[in-house]
C-alpha positions as CSV (number, residue, x, y, z in Angstrom):
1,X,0.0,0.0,0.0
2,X,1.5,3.4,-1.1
3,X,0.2,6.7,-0.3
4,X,0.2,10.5,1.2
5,X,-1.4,13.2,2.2
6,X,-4.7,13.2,1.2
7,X,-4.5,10.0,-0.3
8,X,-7.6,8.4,-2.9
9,X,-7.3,4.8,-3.7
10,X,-9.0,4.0,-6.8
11,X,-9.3,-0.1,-7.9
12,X,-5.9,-0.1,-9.7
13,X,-6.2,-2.0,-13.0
14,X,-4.0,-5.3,-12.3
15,X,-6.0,-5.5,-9.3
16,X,-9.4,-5.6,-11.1
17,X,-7.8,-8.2,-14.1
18,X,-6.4,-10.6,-11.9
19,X,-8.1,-10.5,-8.5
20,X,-11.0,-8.7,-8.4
21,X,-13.0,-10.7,-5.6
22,X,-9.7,-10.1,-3.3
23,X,-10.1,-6.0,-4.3
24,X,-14.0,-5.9,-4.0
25,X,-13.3,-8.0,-0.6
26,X,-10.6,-5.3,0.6
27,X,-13.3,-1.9,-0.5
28,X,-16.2,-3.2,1.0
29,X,-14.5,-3.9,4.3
30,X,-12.6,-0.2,3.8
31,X,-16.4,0.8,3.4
32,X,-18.1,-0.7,6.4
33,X,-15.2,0.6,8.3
34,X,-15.9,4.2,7.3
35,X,-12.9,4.9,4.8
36,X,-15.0,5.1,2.1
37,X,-13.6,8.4,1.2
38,X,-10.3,6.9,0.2
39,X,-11.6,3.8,-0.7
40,X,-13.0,5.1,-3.9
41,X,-14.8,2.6,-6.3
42,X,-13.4,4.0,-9.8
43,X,-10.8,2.2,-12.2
44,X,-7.2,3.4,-12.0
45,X,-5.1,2.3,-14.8
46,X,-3.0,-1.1,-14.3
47,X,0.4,-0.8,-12.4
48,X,3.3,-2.5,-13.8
49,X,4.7,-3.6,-10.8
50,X,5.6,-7.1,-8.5
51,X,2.0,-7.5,-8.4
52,X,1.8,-8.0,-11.8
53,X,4.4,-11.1,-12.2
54,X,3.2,-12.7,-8.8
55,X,-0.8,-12.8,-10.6
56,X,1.0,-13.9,-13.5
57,X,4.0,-16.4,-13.1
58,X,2.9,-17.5,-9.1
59,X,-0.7,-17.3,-9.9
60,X,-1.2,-15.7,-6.8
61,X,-4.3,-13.0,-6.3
62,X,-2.5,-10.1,-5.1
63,X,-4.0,-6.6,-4.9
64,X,-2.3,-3.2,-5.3
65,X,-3.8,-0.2,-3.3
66,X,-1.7,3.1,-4.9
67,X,-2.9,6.3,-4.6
68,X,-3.9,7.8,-7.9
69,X,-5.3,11.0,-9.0
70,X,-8.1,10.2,-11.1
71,X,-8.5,14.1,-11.5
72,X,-5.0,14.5,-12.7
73,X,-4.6,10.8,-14.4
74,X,-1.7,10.6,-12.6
75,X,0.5,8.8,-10.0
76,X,1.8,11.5,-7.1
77,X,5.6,12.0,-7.7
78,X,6.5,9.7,-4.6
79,X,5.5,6.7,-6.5
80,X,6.5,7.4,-10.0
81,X,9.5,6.3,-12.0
82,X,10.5,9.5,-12.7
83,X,10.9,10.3,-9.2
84,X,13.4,7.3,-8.6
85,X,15.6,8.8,-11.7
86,X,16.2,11.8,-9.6
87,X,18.6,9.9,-7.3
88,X,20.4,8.0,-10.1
89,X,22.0,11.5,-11.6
């Protein structure tokens, strides 16, 4: 789980391709708890990540939760490749 200030957790697409009775699991219990607010129950684009490879080569139903900006179609600097270039120069 990444996130920050403010975060928003949309259903990140991996998630919803590979194990999407694990993610709806995850939201509704993030909903009867009251974090609905962050939970949010909109598609984020699919993250290219661990995740992916563990669904694919383990077959194991992982889930990501990544805060996304579904205003800005965007991932917030701290979790973006670009952001991990900076300390390669």
């Amino acid at each position: 789980m990444v996130g920050g200030v403010n975060p928003v957790f949309p259903k990140e697409g991996t998630s919803l391709y590979y194990a999407p009775d694990v993610l709806s699991k995850v939201w509704n219990i993030t909903q009867n708890m009251g974090y609905g607010q962050f939970f949010i129950n909109e598609p984020a684009p699919q993250t290219i990540d661990d995740h992916l490879y563990i669904n694919q080569l383990a077959n194991i139903r992982t889930i990501d939760i990544v805060h996304y900006d579904n205003v800005k179609k965007e991932y917030p600097p701290y979790h973006h490749h670009a952001w991990r270039q900076s300390f390669h120069h």
